[in-house]
N, C-alpha and C positions, 0 to 999 in steps of 0.2 A: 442544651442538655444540662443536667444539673452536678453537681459537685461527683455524686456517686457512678456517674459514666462518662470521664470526661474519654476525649477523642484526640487524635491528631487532628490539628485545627491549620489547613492549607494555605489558608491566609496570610499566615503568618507564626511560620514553623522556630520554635525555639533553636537557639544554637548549641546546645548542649551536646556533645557528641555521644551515640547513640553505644558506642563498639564499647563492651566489656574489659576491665581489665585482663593482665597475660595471667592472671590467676582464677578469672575465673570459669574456666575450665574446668577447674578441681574440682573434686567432689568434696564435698561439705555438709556440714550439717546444717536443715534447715533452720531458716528463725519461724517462732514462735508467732503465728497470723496472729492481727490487731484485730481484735473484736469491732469489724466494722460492718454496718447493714446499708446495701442500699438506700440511697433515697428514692422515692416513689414522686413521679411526676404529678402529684395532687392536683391540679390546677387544670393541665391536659387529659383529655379525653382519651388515653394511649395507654396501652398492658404495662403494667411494669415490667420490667427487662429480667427477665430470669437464665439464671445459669446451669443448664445441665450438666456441668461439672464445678466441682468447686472453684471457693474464687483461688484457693491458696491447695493445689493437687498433693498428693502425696509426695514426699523425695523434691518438691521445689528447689530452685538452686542445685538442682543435679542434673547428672544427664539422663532425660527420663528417654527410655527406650518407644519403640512405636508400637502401638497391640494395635493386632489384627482385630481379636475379637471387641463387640459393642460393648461401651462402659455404661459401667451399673448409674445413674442419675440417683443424685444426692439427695433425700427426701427432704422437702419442705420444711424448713424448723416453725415446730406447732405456734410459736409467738407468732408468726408473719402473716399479714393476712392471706387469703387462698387467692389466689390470678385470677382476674377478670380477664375472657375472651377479649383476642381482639376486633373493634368493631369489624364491621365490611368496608375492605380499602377506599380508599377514597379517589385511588391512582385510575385513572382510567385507562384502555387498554389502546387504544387510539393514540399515537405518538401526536397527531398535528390537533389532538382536544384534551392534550394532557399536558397543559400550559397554566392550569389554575391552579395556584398555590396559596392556601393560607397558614398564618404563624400560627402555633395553638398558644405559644407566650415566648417571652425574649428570652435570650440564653441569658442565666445568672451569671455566667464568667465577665459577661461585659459592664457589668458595674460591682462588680467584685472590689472588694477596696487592694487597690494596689496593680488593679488591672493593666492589663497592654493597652493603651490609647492606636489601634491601628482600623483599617478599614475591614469592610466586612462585603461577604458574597452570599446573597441569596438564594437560597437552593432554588429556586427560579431560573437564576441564570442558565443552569443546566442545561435546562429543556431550550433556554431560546438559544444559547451558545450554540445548539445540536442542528436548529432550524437550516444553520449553513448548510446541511447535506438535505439538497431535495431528492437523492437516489440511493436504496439500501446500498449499491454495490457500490458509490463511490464510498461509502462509510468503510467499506470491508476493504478498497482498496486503500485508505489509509492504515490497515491493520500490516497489507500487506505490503508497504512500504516499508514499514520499520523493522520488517522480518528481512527486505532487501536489504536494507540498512545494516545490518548485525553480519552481511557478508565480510566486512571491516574484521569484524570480530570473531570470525571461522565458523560461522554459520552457513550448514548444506543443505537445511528442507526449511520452510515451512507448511504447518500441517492445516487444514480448517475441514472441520468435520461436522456432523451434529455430535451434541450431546443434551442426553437425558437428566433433568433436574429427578437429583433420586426422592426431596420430598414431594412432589406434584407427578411425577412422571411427564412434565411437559418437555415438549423442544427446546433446545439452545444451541448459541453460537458456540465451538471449540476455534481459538485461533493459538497456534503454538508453533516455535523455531528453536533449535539448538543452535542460537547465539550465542556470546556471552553474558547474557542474563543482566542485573541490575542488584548492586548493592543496596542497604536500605537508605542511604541517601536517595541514591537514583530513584527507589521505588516515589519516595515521596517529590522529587523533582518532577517524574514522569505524572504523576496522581496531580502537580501544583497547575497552574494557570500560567501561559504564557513564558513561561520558560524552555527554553530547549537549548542543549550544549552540541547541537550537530552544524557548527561553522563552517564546516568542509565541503566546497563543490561536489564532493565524492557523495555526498549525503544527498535524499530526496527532501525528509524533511528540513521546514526551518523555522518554522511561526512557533512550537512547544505548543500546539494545541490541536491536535489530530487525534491524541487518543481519547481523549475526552469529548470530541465533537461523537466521532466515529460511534464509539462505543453506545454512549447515550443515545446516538441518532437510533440504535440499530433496536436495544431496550434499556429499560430501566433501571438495570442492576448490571454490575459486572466484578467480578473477583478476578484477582492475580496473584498466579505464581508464579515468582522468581531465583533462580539461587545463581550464584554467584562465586567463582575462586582469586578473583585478584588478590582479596589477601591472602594470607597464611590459613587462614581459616576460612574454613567455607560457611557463605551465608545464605540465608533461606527467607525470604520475608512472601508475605499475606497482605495485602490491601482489598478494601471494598469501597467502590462508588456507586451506591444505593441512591438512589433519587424516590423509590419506595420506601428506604427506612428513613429519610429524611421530611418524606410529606406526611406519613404515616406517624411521625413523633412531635410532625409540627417544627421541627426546628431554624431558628433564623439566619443559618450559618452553614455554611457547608463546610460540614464533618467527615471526615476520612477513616476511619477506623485499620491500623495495621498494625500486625505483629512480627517479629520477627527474632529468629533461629539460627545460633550456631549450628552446625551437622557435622560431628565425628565419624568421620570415613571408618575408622576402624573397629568401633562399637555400636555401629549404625544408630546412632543415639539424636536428644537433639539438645539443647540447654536454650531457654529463654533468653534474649536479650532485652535488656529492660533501659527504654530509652530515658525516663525519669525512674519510675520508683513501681512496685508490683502494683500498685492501685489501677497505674495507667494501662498496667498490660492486660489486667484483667477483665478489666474494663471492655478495651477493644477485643480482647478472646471475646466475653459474652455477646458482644453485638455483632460478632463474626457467625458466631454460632447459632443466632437467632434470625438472622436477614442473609443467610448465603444458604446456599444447596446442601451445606453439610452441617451434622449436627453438633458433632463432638472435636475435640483438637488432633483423635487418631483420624480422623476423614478427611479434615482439612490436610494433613501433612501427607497421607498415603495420595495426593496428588502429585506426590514428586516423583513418587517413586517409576513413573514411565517417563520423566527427564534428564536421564541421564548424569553428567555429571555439571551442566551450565544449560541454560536456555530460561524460555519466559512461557507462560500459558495462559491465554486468557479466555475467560467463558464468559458470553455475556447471556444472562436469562430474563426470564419475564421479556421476552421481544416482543416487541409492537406487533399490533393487529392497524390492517386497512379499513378505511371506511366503510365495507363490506361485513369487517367484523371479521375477516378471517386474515390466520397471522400473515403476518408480510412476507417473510420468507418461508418458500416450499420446500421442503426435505422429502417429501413422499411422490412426488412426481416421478423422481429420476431419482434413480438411489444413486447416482454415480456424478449429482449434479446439486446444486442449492439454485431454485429457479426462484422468479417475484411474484408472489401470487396474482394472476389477473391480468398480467403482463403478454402472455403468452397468446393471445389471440391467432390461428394460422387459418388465415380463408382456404377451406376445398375447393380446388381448380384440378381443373385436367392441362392446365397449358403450360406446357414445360417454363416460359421466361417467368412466370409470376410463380413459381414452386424454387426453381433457382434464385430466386429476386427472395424470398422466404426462408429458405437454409443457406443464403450467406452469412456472414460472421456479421456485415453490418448491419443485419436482421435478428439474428441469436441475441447478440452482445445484449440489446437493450433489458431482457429478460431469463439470460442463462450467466451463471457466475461462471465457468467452463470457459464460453467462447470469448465473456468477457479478459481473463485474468489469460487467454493465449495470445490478447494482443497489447496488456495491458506495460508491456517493458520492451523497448526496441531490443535489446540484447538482454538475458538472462545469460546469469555466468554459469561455464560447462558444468560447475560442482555442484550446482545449486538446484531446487527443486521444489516447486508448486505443487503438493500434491492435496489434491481434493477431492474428497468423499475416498480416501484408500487410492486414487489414480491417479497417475501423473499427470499435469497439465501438458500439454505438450504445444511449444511456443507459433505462433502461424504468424510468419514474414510475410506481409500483402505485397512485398515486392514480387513475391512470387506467382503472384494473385494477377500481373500485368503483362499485357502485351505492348508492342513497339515501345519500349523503354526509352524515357531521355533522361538525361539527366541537368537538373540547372540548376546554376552558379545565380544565389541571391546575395548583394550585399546592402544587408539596411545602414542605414545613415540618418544621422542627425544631427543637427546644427556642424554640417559640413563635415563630419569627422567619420567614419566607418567604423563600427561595431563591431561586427564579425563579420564573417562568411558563413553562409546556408547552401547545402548543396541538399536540392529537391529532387527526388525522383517520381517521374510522371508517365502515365502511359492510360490505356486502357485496361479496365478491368477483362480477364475475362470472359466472354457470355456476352460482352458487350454487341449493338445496344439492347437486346431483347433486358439484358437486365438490367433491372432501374436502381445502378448506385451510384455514386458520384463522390465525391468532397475530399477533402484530406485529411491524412492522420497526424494531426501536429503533438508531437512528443514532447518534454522537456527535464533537461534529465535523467534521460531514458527512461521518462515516466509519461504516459499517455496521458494526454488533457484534453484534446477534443477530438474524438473520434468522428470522420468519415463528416469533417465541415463543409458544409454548403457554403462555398464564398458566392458561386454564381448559379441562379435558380432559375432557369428560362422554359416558362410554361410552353416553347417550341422548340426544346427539347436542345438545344443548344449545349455543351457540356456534356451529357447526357453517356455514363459508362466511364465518362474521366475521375481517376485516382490520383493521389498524390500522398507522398509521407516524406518529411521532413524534420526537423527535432530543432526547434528553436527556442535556445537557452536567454536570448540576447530580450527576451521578454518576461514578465514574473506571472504567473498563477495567481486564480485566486486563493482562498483559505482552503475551499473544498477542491481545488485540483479539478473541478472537472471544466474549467473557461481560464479566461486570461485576462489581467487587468485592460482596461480600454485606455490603454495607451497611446501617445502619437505613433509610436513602433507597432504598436498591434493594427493601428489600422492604416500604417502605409503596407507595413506586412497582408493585409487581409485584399488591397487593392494590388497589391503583387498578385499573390494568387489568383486571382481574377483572371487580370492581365495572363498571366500563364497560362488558363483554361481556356481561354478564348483563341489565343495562339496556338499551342499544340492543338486543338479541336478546326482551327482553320487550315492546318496543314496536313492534317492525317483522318479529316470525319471521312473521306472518299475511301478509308480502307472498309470502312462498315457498311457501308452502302450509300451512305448519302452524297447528297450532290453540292458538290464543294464549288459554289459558282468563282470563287476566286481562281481558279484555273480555266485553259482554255475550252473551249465548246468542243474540239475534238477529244481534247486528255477526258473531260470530264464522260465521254461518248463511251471512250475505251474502258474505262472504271466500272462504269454500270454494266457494261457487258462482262468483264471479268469475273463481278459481283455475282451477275445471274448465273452465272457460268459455274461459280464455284457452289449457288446454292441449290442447284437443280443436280452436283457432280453426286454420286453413291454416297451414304453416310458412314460406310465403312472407311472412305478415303477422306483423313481430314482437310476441310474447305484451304485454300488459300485465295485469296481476295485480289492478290496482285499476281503477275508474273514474277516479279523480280522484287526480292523480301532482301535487305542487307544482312548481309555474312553477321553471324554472332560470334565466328572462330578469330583468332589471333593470327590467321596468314592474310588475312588479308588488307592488314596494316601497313601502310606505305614506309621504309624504313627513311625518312627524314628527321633533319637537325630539326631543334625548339624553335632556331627563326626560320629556317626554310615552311615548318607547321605555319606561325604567325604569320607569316607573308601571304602566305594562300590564302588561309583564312580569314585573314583582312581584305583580301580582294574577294572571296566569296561575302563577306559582310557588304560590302560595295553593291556588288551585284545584284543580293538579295534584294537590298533597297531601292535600286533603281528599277526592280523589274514586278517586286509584290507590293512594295510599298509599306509592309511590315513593321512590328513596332519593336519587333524582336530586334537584338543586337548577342553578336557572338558573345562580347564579353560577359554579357550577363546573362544569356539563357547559352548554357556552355555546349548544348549538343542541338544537332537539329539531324533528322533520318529519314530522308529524302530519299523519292520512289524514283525511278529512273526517268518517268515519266509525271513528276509530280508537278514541276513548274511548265513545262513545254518549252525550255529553251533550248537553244541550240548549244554547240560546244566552242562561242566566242571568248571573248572576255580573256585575253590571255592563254588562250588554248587548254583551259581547265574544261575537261567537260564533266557531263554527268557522273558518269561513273567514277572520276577521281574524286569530286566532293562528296559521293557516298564513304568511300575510303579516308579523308580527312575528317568526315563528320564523326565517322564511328571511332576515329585513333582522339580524338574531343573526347568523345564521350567515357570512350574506354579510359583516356587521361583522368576525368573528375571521380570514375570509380575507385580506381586507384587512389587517388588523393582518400577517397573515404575509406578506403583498404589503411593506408600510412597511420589514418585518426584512429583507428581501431588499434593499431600496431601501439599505437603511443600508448592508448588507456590501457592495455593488458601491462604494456613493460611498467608503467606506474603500480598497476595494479602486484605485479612483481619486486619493485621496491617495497612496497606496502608490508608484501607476503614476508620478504626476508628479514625487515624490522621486526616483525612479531615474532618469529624465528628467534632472533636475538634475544629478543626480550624475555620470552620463553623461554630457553635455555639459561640467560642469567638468574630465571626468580628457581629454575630446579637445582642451578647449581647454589643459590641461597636456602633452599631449602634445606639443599642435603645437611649443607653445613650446619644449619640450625639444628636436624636431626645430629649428628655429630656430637653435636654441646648437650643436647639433654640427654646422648648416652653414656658420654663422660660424668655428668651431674649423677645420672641416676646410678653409676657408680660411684660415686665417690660419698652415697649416703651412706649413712651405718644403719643399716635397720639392725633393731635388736627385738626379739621377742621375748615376749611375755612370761614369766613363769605361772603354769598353771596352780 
């Protein structure tokens, strides 16, 4: 870009502090605008940049109020020549063929005599930075991390909706939270590359490059609003990450264009904050006002006014179209849903297992933002709130989703040292086997990453109705959140699970009908009869598959010490292995829920019989719940220290303020106004 538009340049942002003096707030009288004219990009093929308002408004350096009504545009001064149209974009509408960029000339800044000697980013980059998200919804679900994120910050919704580009009337993304918003620091930290200040476990993100993968993945353009009250003064900032106004101008640099706003509570006013001098600010208004959705600076700023008094909003427009040519994301299918265009394929069957195997969640998810973002956070906090298209998300725990529950104790290790503990819970889905789902849901950071994984895929159906969800921290994500690096950990982890599906599946497939040859030829006799038994019983009486199901109540816990539990349980580990052969071990697969008639033993071995190691397995099982009940106990009460530091904090900057309020109504009494003689 040339002298007469320059931009915040991302690269490598000046250190000049941006915030206003404590006077300038006043109102003042303007200075007198520099007789300065655009320069015209001569050389590129591209409109020159015009300003429907002036460069220098009336009352500048005041606080100019917000009109509703549309402002008059400033007619053409007859010297300038008249605006050429601009050509036909060049942007193609196709996100994975919209990779070709050329320069139309180098930015003049970079051999400027006296220039920054720094490195430079390609507006290129963009699009391939963006390539990391192969899925619209994982793009959206880094939007909505950072909206989880801002719960730190007293954040209770975020909102994502469509919205209408009002010059085009096309579709757009709405993603918006009443966090606490971002000062223009932040704004431009959040807009930079690879930066990010969320160091705290408590935080999902950590790379500083989500919003920008995300957004770009999803279209080409995106605007943000921001406001902010950490300090005394509340602040209000505009950024745009145009990768349209950037191909479309040819530029070699990725430009940022942002402006930013004091906002007087009590004159609902706003006054410019001029990070260098009015040339830059004006600058960025015009290219704000030429490549976003709004035209004038009352349009851009009436987006606040549905944000209360802190939060963030982002719209991203122009979104990609599919190879099909039609947009990527559906808004018109389901008014109460954001579906993928084309994704949604559902075969007409009459056969009830493949219609249930078709409206489970692990069927939705790939194609509905709804079913995706219900599984998409193992716990949402009670205050907080997903709501999409105007409805609340409402969160779906697949533990619930399980029949005969276990639960297991994993500890990874490496180079001899133990890492953490992972407690898995595992069971049947459901519907099981008629319906064909399987795999686990591995979380991290109470942020789902690979939903409903196939560790073990046995074309004889092996597995076959087995779940699992787990949440392991003790591994890293990729950039796009939706895999895991392939780590030694990730794939001793991934050979665990296996291992786990094969065991639970060898000791419980006879509750579904199948013929579980690792038991006796009479146990397994009994089983198949029970089976038919329960499937020929009226379908008004729900089926039960065995006779004898273990108690899920809490009377039937044996009341023993912690080593009289270990003692038994070590002799049932013994047993287990000299009579199945098993690869399971108690300590590390912490429950096991054994039929009464599941192994065919008798009641040797120390005179434990059957029925007492159903009782010891379950008072296990029920032990490691609990243990996950304690971890939960623990992040709320953190989350409670959290809550009452902000408290504090809060209460110190009101009791600062009042005081500041205080002083300047001492001050403003102790002026002498005198007036005027007429």
């Amino acid at each position: 870009m040339n002298s007469g538009a320059e931009v915040i340049e991302l690269s490598s942002d000046e250190d000049e502090e941006p915030v206003p003096s404590s006077t300038a707030l006043a109102r003042r009288d303007p200075p007198s605008p520099p007789d300065v004219k655009p320069n015209l990009l001569a050389d590129a093929d591209v409109k020159p940049l015009l300003l429907p308002l002036p460069l220098y408004p009336p009352g500048y350096g005041a606080l100019v109020p917000v009109k509703t009504e549309d402002p008059v545009p400033v007619p053409v001064a007859t010297a300038s020549p008249p605006p050429r149209a601009l050509p036909p974009p060049r942007l193609g509408r196709q996100f994975w063929k919209s990779g070709d960029y050329v320069v139309a000339r180098r930015n003049p800044d970079a051999d400027a005599p006296g220039g920054r000697n720094r490195l430079r980013i390609n507006p290129r980059f963009l699009h391939s930075n963006a390539t990391s998200h192969k899925w619209a919804f994982g793009a959206i679900a880094e939007l909505l991390d950072n909206a989880i994120d801002e719960v730190n910050n007293g954040a209770t919704f975020v909102r994502v909706n469509k919205f209408t580009n009002p010059r085009d009337g096309n579709s757009s993304l709405l993603v918006q939270d009443d966090g606490g918003g971002m000062d223009p620091e932040a704004v431009r930290r959040c807009m930079s590359f690879g930066f990010s200040d969320k160091q705290s476990d408590a935080f999902i993100g950590q790379y500083g490059n989500g919003f920008k993968t995300s957004t770009m993945r999803l279209g080409a353009d995106v605007i943000v609003f921001t406001q902010n009250q950490n300090n005394w003064a509340p602040t209000r900032s505009i950024g745009l990450l145009s990768y349209t106004f950037l191909m479309e101008t040819g530029c070699d640099d990725v430009l940022v264009p942002t402006v930013d706003y004091q906002y007087d509570v009590t004159t609902t006013s706003y006054i410019q904050m001029l990070r260098h001098d009015q040339k830059l600010f004006s600058s960025n208004l015009e290219i704000l006002l030429k490549w976003s959705p709004f035209a004038s600076e009352a349009e851009l700023l009436k987006q606040f006014d549905d944000m209360g008094e802190h939060g963030t909003k982002i719209i991203v427009f122009n979104l990609w179209f599919n190879d099909d040519g039609d947009m990527e994301l559906d808004f018109n299918s389901d008014e109460k849903d954001i579906l993928i265009t084309g994704a949604h394929k559902k075969v007409k069957t009459n056969k009830p297992e493949k219609i249930a195997t078709q409206n489970y969640v692990s069927s939705r998810l790939r194609y509905s933002l709804r079913a995706y973002a219900s599984i998409l956070y193992l716990h949402v906090p009670d205050t907080f709130r997903i709501i999409l298209r105007g409805c609340d998300v409402e969160p779906h725990n697949i533990v619930n989703d399980l029949m005969y529950r276990e639960c297991v104790l994993y500890k990874p290790q490496i180079a001899g040292l133990t890492e953490s503990s992972v407690i898995t819970t595992i069971g049947f889905v459901k519907g099981a086997p008629d319906i064909d789902v399987q795999g686990f849901n591995v979380y991290h950071k109470n942020r789902l990453i690979s939903p409903f994984w196939k560790v073990a895929n046995n074309s004889y159906g092996k597995g076959r109705g087995v779940v699992g969800i787990l949440e392991a921290n003790f591994i890293k994500p990729t950039h796009d959140k939706q895999d895991f690096e392939k780590s030694v950990l990730y794939q001793r982890l991934e050979i665990r699970l296996k291992e786990m599906t094969y065991e639970y599946w060898g000791l419980h497939c006879h509750r579904l009908g199948y013929d579980n040859k690792s038991l006796p030829k009479e146990t397994r006799a009994l089983h198949r009869a029970n089976y038919m038994n329960a499937r020929s019983s009226p379908e008004s009486a729900p089926p039960r598959l065995l006779a004898a199901d273990i108690p899920t109540s809490s009377c039937g816990i044996p009341r023993l010490s912690a080593s009289a539990a270990r003692e038994k349980i070590n002799s049932l580990e013994s047993h287990s292995k000299s009579k199945m052969g098993l690869k399971r071990k108690f300590d590390s697969f912490g429950a096991m829920t054994d039929s009464d008639d599941q192994n065919g033993l008798d009641d040797t071995d120390g005179g434990v019989g059957v029925s007492q190691r159903k009782r010891f397995n379950e008072y296990k099982t029920l032990t490691l719940e609990n243990d996950k009940l304690r971890n939960e106990i623990l992040q709320y009460e953190e989350s409670e220290k959290q809550l009452i530091m902000k408290e504090q904090k809060l209460r110190s900057d009101i009791a600062e303020a009042k005081k500041k309020y205080q002083e300047l109504l001492k001050e403003l009494g102790s002026l002498d106004v005198k007036e005027e003689a007429s």
